[in-house]
SEMISE-680510 format. One line per 8 residues: number of its first residue (from 0); for each residue x, y, z of N, C-alpha, C, O, CB. Coordinates in steps of 0.02 Angstrom, whole numbers, padded with zeros to 5 digits. Last residue first. Glycine has a CB too. Layout:
<sites>
NUM> X/Y/Z/X/Y/Z/X/Y/Z/X/Y/Z/X/Y/Z | ...;
</sites>
This chain:
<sites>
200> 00021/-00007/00756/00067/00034/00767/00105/00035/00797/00143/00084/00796/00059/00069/00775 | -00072/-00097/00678/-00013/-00116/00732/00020/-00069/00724/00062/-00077/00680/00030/-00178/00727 | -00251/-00088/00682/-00179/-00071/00664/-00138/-00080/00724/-00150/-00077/00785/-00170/00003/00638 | -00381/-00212/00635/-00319/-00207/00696/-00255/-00158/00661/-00216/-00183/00621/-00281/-00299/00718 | -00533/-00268/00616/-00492/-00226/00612/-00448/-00192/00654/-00464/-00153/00699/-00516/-00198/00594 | -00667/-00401/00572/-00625/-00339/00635/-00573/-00326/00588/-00563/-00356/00535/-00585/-00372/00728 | -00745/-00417/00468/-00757/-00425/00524/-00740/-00407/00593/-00771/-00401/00646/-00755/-00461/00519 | -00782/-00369/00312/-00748/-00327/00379/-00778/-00352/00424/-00833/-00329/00438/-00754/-00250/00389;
192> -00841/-00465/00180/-00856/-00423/00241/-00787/-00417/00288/-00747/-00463/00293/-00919/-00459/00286 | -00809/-00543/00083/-00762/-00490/00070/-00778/-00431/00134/-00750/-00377/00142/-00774/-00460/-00015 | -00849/-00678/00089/-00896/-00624/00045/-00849/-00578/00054/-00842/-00564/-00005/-00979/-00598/00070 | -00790/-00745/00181/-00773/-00764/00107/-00795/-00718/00051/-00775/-00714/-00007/-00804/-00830/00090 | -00751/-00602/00304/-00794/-00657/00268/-00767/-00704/00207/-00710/-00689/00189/-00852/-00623/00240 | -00572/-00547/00355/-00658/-00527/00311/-00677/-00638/00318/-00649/-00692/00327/-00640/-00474/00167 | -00504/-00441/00481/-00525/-00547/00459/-00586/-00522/00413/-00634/-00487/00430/-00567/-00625/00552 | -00332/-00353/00453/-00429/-00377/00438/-00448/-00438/00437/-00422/-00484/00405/-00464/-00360/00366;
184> -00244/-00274/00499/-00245/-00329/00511/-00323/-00336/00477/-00365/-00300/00504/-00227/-00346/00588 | -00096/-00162/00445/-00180/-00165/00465/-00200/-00238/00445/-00182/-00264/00392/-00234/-00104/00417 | 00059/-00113/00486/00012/-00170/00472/-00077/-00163/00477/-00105/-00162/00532/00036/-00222/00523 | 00171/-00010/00443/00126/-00017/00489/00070/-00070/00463/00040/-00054/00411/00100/00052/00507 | 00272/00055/00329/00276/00000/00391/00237/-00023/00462/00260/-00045/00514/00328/00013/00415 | 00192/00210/00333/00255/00157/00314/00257/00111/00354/00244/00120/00413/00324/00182/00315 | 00044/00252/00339/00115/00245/00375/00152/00193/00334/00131/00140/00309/00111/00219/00458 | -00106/00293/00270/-00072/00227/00274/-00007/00250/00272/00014/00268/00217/-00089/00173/00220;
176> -00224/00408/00283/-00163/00427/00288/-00144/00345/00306/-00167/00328/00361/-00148/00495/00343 | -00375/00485/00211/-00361/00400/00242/-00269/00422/00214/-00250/00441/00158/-00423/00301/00180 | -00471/00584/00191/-00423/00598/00250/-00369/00539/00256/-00325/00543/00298/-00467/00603/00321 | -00517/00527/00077/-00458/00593/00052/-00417/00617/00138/-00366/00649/00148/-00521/00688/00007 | -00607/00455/00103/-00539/00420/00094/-00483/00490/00067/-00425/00489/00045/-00550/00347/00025 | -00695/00535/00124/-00688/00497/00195/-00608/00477/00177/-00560/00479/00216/-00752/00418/00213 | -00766/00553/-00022/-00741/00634/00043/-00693/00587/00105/-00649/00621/00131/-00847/00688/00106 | -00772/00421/-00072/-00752/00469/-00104/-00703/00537/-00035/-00646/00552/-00017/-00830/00494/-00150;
168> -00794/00320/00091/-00848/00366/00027/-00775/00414/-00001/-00733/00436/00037/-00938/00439/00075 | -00777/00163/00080/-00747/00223/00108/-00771/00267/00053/-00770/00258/-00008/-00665/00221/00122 | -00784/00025/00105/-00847/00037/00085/-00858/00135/00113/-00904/00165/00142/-00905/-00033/00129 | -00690/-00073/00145/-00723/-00013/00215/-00768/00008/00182/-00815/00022/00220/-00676/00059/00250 | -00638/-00122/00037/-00678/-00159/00084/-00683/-00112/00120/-00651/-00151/00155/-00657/-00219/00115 | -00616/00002/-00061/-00668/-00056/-00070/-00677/-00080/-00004/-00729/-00060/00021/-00646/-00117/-00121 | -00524/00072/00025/-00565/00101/00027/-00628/00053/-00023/-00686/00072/-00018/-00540/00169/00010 | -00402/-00030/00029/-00469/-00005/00113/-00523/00038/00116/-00560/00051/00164/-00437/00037/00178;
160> -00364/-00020/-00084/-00421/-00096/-00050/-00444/-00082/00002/-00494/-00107/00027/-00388/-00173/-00029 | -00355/00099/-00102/-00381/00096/-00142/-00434/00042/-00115/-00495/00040/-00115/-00341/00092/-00195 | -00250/00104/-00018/-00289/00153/00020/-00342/00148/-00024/-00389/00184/-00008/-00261/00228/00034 | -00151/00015/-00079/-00154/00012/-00010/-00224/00038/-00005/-00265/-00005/00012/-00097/00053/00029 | -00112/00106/-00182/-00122/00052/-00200/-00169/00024/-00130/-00228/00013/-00142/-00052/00018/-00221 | -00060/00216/-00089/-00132/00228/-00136/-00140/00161/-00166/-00199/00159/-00181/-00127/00291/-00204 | 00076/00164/-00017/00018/00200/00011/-00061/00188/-00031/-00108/00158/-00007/00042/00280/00010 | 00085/-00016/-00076/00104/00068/-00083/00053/00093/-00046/-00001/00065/-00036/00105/00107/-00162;
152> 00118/-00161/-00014/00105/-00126/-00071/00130/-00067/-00028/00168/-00062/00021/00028/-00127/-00108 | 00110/-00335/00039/00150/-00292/00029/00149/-00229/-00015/00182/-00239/-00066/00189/-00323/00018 | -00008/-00415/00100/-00008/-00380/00034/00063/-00333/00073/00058/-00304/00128/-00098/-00332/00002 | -00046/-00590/00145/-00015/-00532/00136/-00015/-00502/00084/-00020/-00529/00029/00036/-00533/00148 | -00188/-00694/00190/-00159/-00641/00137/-00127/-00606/00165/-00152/-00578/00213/-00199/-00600/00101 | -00265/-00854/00218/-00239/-00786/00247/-00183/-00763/00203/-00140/-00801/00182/-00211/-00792/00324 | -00382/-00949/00142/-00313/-00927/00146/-00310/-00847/00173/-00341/-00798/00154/-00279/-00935/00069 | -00511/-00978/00103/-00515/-00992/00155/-00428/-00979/00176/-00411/-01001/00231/-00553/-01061/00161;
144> -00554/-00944/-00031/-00529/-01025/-00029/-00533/-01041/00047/-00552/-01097/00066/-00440/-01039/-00060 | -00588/-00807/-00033/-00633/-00872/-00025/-00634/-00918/-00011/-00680/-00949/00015/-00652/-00891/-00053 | -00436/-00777/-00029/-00490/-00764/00025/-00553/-00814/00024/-00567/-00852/00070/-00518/-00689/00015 | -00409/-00808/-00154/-00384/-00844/-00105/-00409/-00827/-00052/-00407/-00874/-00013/-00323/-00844/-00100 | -00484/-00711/-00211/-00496/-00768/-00256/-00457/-00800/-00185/-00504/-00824/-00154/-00460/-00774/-00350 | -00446/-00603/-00155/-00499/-00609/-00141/-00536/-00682/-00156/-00587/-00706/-00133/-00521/-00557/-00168 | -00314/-00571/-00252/-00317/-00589/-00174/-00393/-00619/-00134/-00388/-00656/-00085/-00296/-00515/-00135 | -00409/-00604/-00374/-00324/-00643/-00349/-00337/-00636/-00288/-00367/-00681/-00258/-00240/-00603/-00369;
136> -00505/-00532/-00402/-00499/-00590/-00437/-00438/-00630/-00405/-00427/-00689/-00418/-00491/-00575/-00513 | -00490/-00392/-00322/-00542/-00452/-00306/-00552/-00516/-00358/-00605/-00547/-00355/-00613/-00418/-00301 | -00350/-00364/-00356/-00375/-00366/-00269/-00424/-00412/-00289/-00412/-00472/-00279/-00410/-00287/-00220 | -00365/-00312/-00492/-00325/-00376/-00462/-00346/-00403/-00391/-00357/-00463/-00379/-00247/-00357/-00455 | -00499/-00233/-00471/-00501/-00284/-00499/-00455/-00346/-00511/-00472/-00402/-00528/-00513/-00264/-00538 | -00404/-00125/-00396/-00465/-00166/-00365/-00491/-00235/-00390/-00504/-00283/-00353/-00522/-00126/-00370 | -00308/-00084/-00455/-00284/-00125/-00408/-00327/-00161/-00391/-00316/-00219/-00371/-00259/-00099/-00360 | -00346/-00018/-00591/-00308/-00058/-00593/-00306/-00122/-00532/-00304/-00182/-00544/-00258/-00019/-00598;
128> -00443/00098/-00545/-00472/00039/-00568/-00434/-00018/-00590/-00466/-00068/-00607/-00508/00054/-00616 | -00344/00133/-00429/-00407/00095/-00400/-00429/00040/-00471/-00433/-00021/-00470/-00480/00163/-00375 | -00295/00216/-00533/-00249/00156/-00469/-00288/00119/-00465/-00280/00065/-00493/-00228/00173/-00387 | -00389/00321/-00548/-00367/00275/-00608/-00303/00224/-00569/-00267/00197/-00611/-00333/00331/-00684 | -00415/00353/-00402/-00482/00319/-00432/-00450/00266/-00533/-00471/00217/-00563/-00560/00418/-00447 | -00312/00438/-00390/-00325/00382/-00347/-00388/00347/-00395/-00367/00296/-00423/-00347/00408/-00261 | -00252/00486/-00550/-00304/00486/-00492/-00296/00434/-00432/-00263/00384/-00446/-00373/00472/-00522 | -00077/00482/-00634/-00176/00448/-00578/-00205/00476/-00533/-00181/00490/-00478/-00181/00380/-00527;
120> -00013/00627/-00711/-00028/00575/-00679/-00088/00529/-00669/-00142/00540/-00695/-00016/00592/-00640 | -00018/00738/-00781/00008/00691/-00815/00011/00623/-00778/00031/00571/-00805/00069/00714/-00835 | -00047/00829/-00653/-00024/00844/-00701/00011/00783/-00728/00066/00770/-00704/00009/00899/-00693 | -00143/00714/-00529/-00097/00772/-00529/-00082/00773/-00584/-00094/00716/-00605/-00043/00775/-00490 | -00321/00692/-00549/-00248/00659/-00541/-00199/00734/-00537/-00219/00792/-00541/-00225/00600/-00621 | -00450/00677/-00447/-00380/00734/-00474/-00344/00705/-00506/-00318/00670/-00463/-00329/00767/-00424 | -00523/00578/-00370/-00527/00583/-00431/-00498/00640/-00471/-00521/00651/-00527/-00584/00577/-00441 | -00494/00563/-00213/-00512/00510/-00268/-00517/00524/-00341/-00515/00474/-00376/-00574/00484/-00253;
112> -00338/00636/-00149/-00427/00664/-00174/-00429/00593/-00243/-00393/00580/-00291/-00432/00789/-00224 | -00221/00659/-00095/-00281/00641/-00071/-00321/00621/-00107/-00348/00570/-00085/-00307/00677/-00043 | -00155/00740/-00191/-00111/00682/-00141/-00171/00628/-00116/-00164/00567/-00118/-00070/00725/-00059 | -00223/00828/-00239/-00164/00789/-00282/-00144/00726/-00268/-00126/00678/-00302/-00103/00821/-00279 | -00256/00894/-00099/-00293/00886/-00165/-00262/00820/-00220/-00293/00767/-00229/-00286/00966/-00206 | -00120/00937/-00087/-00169/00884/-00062/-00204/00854/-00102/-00194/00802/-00133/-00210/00903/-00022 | -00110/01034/-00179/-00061/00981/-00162/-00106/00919/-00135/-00120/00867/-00163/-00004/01010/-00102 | -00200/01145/-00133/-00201/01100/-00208/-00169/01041/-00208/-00196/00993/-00235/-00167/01133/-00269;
104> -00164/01172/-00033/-00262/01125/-00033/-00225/01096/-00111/-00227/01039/-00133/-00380/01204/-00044 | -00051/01226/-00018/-00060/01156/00025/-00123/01137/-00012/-00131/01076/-00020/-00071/01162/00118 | 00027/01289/-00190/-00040/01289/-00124/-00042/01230/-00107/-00038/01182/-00146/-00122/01308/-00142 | 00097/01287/-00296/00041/01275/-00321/-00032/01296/-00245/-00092/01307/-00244/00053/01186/-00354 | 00231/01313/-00239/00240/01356/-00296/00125/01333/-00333/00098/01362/-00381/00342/01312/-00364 | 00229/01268/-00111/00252/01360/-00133/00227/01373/-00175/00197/01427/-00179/00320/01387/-00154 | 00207/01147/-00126/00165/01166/-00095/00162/01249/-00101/00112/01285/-00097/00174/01135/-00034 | 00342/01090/-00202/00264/01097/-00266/00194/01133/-00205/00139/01145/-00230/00226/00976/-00308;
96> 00409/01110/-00089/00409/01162/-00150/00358/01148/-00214/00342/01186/-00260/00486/01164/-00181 | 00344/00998/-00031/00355/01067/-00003/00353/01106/-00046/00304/01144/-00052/00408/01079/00029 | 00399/00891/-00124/00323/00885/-00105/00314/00971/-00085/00280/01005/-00123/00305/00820/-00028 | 00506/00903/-00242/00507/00913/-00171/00441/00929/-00161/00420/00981/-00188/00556/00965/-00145 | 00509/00787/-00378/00491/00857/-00359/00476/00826/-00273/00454/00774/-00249/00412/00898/-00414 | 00471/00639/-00433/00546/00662/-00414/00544/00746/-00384/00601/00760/-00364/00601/00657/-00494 | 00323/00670/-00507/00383/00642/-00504/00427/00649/-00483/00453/00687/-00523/00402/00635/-00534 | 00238/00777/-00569/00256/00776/-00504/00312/00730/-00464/00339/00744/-00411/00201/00765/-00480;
88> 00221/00727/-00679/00252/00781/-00678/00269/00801/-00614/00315/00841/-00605/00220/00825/-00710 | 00137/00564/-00633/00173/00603/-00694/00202/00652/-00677/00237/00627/-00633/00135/00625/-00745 | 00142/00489/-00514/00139/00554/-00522/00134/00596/-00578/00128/00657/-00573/00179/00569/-00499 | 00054/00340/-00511/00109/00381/-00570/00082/00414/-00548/00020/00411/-00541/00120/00381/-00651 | 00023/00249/-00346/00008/00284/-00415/00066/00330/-00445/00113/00352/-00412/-00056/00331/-00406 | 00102/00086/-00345/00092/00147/-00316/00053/00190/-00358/00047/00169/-00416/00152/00176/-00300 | 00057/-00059/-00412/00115/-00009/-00391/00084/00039/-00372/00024/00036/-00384/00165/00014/-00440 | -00027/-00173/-00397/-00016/-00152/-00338/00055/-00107/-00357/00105/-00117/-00323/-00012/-00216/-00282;
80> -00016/-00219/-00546/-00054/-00192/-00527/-00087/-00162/-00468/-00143/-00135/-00467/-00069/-00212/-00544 | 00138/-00268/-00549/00095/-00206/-00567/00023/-00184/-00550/00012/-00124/-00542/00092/-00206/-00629 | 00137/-00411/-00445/00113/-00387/-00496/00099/-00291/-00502/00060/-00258/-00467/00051/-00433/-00499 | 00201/-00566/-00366/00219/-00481/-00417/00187/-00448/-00446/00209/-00450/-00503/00257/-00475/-00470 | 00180/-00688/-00281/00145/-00653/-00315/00178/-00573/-00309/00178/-00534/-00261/00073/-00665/-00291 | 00260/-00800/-00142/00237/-00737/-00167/00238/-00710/-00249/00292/-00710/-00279/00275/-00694/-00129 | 00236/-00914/-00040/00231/-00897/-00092/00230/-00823/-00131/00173/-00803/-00145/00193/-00926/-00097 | 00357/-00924/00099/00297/-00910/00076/00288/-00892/00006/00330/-00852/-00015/00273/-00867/00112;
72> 00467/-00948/00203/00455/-00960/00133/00389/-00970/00100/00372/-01024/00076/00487/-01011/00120 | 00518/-00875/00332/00476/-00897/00294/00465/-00910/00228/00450/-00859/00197/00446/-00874/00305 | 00574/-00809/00446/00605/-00870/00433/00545/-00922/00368/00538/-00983/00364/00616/-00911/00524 | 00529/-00675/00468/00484/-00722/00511/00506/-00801/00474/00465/-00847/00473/00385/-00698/00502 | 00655/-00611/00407/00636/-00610/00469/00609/-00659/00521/00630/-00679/00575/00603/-00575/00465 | 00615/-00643/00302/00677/-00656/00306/00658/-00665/00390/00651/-00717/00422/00736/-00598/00272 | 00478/-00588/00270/00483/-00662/00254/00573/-00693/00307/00582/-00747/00336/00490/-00668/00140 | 00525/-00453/00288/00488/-00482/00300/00482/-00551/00335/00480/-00568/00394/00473/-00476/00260;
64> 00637/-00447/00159/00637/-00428/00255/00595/-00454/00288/00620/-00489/00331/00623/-00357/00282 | 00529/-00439/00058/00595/-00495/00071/00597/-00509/00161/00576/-00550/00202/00687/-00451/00039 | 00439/-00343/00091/00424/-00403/00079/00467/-00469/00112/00457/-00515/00152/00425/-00400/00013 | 00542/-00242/00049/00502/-00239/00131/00482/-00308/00125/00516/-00343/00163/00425/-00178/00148 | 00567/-00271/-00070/00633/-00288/-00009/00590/-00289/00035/00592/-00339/00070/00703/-00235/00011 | 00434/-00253/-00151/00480/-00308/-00133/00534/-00311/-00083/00542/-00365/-00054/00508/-00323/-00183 | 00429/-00117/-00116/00377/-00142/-00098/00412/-00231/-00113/00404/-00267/-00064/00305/-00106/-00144 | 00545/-00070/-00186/00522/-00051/-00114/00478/-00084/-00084/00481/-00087/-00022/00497/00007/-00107;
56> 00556/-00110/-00323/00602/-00136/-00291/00575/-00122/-00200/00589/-00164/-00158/00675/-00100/-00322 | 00368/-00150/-00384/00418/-00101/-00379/00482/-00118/-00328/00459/-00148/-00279/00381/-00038/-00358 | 00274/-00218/-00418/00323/-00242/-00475/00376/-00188/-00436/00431/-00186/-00464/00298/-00228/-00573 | 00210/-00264/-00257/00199/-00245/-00321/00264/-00288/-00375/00289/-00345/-00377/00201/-00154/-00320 | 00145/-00432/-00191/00178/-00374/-00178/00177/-00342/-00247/00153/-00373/-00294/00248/-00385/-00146 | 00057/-00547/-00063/00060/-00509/-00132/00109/-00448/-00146/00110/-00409/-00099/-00007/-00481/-00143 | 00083/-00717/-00005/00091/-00658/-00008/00101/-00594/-00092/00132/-00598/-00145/00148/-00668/00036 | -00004/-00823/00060/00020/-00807/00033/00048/-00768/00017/00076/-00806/00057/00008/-00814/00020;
48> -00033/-00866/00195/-00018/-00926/00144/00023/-00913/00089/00066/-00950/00065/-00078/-00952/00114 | 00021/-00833/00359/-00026/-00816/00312/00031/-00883/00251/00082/-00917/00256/-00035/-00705/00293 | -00040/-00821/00550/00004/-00858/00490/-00025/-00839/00437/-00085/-00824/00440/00008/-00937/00487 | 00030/-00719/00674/-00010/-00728/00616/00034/-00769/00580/00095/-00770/00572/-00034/-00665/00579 | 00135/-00669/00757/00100/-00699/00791/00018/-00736/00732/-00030/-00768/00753/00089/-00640/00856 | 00182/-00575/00668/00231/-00634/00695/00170/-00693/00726/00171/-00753/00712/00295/-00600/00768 | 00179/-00445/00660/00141/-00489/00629/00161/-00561/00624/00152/-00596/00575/00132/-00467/00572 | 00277/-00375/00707/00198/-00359/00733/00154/-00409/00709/00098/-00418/00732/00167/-00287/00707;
40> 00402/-00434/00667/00388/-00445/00734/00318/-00432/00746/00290/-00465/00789/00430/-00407/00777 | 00364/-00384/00524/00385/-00433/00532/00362/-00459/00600/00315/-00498/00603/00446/-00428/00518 | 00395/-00204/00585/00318/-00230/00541/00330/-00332/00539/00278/-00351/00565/00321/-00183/00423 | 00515/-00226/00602/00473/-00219/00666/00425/-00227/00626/00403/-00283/00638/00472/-00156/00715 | 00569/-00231/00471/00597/-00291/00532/00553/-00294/00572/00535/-00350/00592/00664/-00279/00576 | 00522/-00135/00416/00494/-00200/00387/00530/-00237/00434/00510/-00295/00431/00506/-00219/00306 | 00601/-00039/00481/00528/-00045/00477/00511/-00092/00465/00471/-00112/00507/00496/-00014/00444 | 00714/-00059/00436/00714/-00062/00498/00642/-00066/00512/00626/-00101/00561/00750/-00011/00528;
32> 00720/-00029/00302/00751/-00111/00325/00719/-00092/00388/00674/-00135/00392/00852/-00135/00328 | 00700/00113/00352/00654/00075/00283/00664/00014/00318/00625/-00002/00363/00687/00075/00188 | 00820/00158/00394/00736/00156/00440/00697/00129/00414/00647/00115/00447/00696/00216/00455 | 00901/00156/00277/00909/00100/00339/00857/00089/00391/00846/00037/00423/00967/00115/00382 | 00775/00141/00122/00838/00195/00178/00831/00120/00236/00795/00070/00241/00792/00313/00229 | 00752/00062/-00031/00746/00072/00056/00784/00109/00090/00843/00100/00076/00755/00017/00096 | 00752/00148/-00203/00778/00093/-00127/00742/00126/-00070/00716/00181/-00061/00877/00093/-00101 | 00644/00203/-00314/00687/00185/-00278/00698/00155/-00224/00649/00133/-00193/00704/00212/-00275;
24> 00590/00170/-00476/00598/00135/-00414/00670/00155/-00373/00728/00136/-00386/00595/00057/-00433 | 00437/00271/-00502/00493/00295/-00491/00535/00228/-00430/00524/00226/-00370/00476/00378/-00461 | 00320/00305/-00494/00338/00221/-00510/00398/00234/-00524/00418/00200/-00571/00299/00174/-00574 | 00293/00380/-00363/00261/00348/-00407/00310/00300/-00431/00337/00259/-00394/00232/00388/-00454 | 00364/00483/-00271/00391/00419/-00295/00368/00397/-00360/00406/00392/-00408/00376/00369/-00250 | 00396/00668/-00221/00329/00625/-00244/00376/00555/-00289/00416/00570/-00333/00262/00687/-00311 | 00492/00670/-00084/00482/00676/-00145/00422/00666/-00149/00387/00655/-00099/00517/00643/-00184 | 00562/00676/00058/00495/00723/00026/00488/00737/-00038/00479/00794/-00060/00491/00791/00049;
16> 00674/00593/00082/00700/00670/00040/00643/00687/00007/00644/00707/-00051/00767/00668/-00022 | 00614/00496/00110/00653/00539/00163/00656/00612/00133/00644/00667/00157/00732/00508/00178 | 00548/00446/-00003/00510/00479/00071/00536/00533/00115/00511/00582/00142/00504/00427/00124 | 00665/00411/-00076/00620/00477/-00081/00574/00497/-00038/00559/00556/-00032/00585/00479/-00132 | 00691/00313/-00023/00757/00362/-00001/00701/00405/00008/00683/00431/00060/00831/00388/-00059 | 00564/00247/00110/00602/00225/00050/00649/00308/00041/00644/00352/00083/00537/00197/-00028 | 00501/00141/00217/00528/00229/00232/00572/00213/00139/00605/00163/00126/00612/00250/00340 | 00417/-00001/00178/00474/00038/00233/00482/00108/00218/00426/00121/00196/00554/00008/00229;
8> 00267/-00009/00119/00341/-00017/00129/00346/00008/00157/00305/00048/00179/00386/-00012/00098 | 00113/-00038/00198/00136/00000/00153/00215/-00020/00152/00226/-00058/00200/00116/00074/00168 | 00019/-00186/00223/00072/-00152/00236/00098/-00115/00192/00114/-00143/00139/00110/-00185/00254 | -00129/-00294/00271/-00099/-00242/00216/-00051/-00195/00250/-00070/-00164/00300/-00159/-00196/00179 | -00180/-00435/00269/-00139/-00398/00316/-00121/-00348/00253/-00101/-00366/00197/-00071/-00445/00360 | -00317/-00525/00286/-00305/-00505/00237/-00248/-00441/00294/-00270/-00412/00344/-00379/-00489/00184 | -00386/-00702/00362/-00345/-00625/00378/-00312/-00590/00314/-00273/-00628/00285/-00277/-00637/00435 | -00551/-00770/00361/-00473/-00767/00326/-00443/-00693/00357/-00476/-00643/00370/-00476/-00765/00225;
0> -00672/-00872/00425/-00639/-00806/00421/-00567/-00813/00396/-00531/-00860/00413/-00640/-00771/00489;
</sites>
């Protein structure tokens, strides 16, 4: 069994200020640093080999912090293909006031839903076909080996690999809500099975 740990970043500005992010890079707020300190301590008691994170500055500092924290020098892997999804037009806009001016179901919809994208944006499902096929040639490629995995990523980057390995139907993953700075723990198989499952809230 291998442990595959997936963590969304810290609280980033635009969280605070209810934006939509996408690949929009901005910083950590101080509850951000402060998350990835206590996400660090929850996962303290785990060793891992490697670690994955995107190309975006949020999903690296949580990372950094991390590592800083648990005094570690662990390998870590960059890649785009764990960024968040592109909002396109939704970009930088107050989540609330795109809820006035379009409706909560549509918003959602937008936010949630495997195959919408929002206006000029991804789908969860055009993320997916980016993240899944890094997920199972790289992270999954060191899962076999018999190596425990960090992934430092984004909510929908995130909600893309729990919805391959949970084997999460289309309708099931439009409820699936991944917290900032909260750890989900998995031991899979070499085959990529769900053997348990731990959030550290």
């Amino acid at each position: 069994m291998s442990l595959l740990i997936l963590i969304r970043h810290g609280q980033s500005l635009w969280n605070l200020e209810n934006r939509f992010t996408g690949w929009v890079d901005v910083p950590l707020t101080a509850l951000g640093r402060e998350e990835a300190r206590a996400a660090a301590e929850k996962i303290r008691q785990y060793r891992f080999d490697v670690a994955y994170t995107s190309s975006l500055t949020r999903a690296q500092h949580t990372l950094q912090i991390i590592l800083e924290t648990l005094e570690l020098d662990t390998p870590v892997i960059k890649d785009q293909a764990l960024n968040e999804r592109m909002y396109g037009e939704l970009q930088g806009m107050n989540k609330d006031e795109m809820r006035r001016l379009y409706g909560e179901e549509q918003v959602k919809i937008w936010r949630r839903s495997y195959d919408v994208p929002p206006p000029g944006g991804e789908a969860l499902k055009d993320t997916a076909a980016r993240t899944i096929p890094f997920f199972e040639r790289c992270i999954m490629g060191d899962i076999r080996q018999g190596k425990n995995v960090l992934v430092v990523a984004h909510g929908n980057s995130n909600r893309a690999i729990v919805m391959k390995i949970e084997n999460l139907s289309k309708e099931a993953v439009l409820e699936l809500n991944l917290e900032t700075g909260v750890p989900l723990v998995y031991s899979l198989s070499p085959e990529g099975q769900v053997e348990s499952k731990v959030v550290l809230d």
